[in-house]
C-alpha positions in Angstrom: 60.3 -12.5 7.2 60.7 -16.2 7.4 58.4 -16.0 10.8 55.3 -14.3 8.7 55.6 -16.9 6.0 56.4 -19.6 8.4 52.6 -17.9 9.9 50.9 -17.4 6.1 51.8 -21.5 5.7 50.6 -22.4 9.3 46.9 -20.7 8.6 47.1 -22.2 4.5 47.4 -25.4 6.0 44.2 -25.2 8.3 42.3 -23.4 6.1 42.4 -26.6 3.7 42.1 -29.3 6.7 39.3 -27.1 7.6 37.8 -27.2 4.1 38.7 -30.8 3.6 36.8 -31.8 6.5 33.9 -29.9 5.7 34.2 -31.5 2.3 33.9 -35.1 4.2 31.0 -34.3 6.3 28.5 -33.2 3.4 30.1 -35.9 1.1 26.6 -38.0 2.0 24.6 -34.8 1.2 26.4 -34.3 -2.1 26.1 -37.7 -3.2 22.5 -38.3 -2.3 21.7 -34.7 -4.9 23.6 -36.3 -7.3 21.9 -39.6 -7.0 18.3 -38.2 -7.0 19.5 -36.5 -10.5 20.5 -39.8 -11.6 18.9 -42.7 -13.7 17.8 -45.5 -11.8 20.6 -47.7 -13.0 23.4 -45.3 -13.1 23.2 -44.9 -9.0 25.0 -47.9 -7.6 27.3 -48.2 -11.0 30.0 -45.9 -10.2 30.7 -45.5 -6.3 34.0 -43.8 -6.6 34.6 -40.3 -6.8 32.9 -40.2 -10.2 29.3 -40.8 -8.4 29.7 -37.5 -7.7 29.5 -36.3 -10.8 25.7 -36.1 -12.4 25.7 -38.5 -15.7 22.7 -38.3 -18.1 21.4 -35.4 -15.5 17.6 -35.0 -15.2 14.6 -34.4 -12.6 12.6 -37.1 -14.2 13.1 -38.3 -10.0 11.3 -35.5 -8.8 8.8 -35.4 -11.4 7.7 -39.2 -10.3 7.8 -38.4 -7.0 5.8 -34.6 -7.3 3.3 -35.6 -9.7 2.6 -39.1 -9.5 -0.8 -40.8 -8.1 1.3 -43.3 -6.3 3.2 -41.1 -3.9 1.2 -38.0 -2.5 4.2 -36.6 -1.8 3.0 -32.8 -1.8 0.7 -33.6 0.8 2.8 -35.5 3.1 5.0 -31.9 2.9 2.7 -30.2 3.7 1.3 -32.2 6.6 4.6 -31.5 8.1 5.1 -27.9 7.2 1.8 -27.2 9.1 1.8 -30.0 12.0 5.9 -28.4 12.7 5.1 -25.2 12.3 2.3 -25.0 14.7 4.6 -26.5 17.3 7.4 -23.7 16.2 5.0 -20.9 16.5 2.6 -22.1 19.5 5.5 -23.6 21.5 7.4 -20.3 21.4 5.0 -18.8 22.4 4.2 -20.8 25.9 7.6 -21.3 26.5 9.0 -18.1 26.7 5.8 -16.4 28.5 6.4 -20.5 31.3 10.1 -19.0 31.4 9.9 -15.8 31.6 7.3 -16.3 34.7 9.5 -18.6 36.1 12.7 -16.2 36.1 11.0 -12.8 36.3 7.9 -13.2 38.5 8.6 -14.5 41.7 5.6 -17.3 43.1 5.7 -19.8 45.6 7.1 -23.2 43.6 8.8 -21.7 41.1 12.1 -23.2 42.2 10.4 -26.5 42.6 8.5 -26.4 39.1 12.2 -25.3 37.3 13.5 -28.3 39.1 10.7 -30.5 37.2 11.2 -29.2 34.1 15.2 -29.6 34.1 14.0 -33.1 35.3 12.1 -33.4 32.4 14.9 -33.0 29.9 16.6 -35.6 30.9 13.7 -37.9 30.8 13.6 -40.3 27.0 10.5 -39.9 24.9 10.3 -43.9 24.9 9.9 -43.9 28.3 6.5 -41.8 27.5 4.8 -42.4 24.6 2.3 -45.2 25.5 0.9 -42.9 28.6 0.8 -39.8 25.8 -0.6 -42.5 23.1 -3.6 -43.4 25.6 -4.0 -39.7 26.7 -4.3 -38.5 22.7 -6.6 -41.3 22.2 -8.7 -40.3 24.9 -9.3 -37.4 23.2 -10.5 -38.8 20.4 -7.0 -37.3 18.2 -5.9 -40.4 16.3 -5.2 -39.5 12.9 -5.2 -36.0 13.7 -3.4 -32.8 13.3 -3.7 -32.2 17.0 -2.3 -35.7 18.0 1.0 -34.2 15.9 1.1 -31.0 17.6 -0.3 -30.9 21.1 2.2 -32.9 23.1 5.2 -30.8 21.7 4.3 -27.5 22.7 5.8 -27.5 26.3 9.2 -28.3 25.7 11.6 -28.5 28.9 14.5 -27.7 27.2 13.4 -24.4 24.7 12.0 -23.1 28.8 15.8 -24.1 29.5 16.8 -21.8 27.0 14.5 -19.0 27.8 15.1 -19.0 31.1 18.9 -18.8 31.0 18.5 -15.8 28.2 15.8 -14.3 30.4 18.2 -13.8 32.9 20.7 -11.3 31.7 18.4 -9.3 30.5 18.6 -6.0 33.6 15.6 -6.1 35.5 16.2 -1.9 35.5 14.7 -2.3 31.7 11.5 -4.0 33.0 11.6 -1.8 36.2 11.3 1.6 34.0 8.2 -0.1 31.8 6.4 -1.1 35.1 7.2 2.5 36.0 5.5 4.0 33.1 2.5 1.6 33.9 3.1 -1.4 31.8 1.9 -4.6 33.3 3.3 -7.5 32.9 2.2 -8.9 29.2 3.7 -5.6 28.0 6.5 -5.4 29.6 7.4 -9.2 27.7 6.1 -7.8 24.6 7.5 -4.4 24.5 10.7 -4.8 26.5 11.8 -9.0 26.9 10.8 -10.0 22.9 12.5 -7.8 21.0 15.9 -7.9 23.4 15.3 -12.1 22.9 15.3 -12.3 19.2 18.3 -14.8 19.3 16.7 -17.2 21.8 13.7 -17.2 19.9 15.2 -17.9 16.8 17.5 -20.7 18.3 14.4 -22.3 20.1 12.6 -22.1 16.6 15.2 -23.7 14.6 16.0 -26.7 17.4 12.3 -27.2 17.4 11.7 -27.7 13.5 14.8 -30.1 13.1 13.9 -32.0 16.1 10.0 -32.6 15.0 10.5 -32.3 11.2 13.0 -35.1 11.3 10.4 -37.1 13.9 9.5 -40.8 12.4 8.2 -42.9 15.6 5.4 -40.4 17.0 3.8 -39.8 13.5 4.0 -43.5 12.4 1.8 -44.5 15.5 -0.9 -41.6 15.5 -0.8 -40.7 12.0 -2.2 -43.8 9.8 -4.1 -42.6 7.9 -2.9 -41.2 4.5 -4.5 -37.8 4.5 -2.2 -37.0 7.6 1.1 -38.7 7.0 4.1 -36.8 7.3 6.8 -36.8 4.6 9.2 -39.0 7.1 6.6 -41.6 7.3 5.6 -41.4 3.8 9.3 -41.6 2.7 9.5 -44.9 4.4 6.4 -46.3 2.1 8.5 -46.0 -0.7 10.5 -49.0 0.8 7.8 -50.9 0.7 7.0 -50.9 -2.6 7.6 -54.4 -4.5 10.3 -52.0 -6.8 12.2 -49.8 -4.7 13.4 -47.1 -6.7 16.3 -45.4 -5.2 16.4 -42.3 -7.4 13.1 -41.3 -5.9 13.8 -42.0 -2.6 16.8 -39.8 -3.3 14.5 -37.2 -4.7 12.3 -37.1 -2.1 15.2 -36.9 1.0 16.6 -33.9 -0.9 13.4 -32.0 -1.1 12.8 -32.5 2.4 16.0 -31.1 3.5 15.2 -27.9 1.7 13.4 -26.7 4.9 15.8 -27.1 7.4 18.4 -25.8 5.0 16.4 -22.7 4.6 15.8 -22.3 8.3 19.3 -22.4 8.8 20.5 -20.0 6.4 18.0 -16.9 7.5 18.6 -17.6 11.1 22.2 -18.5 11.4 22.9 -15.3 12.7 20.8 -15.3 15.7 21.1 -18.9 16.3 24.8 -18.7 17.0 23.8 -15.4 19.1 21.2 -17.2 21.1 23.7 -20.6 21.6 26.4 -18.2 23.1 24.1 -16.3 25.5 21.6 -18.9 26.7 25.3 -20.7 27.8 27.1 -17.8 29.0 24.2 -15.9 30.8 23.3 -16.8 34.0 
């Protein structure tokens, strides 16, 4: 008896560590929604653990920053909904057929051209982005929407991923298909995609955090209002002569939302695609 309560206490206890810590981790994200819901001069008043709780609530925050001249802030979403996006669906796309070529169809230099790529990943973006800014503006892209997309749809490490899930998959599956007369296309279509759905959804969901949270890439070939993305137009607001925080707050809460969302619909086969691109192979 005294061993199972002895064992009831022992899981109590790291049940509310657990939750404790979880609570310090999105203590940042908590206070900046309370903030944004906060008047201007009630943000910095209280910085205990009453700034956590919303005084004089409103959205007046989001209002300014949704439908106000000032700040195109809708646009600058949408910029980034659609520059990221492209790069999720294209670069899933070309990465999975370059992986899936690399692991499943056997050509002279594959071996060498996998040992570029893992290369590759290891390589900083600093180290490239004059040679890609000269190359985009040799193509005439400055200021836009393919200078935002283009150079991010090869990605070494989501053809990391795919190749290390493309390998447990039985080559007696794609074996049977070629069989039956399937070439190659549809044997990825009809037999590799729909057995990969957690790779694909983990390479999605790395993608679209990694660009939609991109600042320095944007801010160099994007310029022009009518094709800044909402990181970059976030950091006008700091500019301004009156900085006002409660906006900024707003407008770092809204663009969360996405990767929030993309989180919660594809947890499942994120953790499923983690697990077997690391075990696998």
């Amino acid at each position: 008896m005294n061993r199972i309560w002895k064992k009831r206490m022992n899981k109590l206890g790291v049940s509310l560590v657990i939750v404790l810590l979880g609570l310090l981790f999105i203590s940042p994200l908590l206070w900046m929604i309370v903030a944004s819901l906060k008047p201007e001069t009630l943000i910095f008043k209280d910085m205990g653990l009453e700034s956590f709780l919303p005084k004089q609530a409103s959205f007046e925050n989001y209002l300014a920053i949704l439908f106000t001249d000032s700040v195109n802030f809708l646009k600058y979403m949408w910029n980034s909904l659609f520059s990221v996006g492209m790069i999720v669906i294209l670069g899933t796309v070309v990465n999975s057929l370059c992986a899936y070529a690399l692991v499943k169809l056997k050509f002279p230099g594959s071996g060498f051209i996998l040992v570029v790529i893992i290369a590759l990943y290891v390589v900083p973006f600093e180290s490239v982005l004059i040679p890609l800014y000269v190359v985009v503006n040799s193509f005439g892209w400055i200021n836009e929407f393919p200078s935002l997309i283009m150079p991010f749809i090869a990605e070494a490490f989501s053809i990391f991923l795919f190749i290390q899930f493309f390998k447990g998959i039985p080559n007696e599956l794609e074996e049977a298909a070629q069989i039956d007369g399937a070439n190659p296309f549809q044997v990825f279509w009809k037999i590799v995609v729909p057995n990969s759905k957690p790779v694909f959804a983990t390479a999605a969901i790395l993608s679209f955090v990694t660009h939609w949270s991109d600042f320095m890439w944007p801010l160099i070939v994007a310029t022009d209002e009518s094709i800044r993305t909402v990181q970059v137009g976030i950091q006008y607001l700091f500019t301004d002569n009156n900085i006002e925080y409660g906006q900024i707050m707003a407008a770092l809460t809204l663009t969360t939302i996405p990767v929030v969302l993309i989180f919660i619909f594809f947890q499942r086969y994120y953790v499923q695609g983690i697990t077997s691109s690391g075990v696998k192979g």
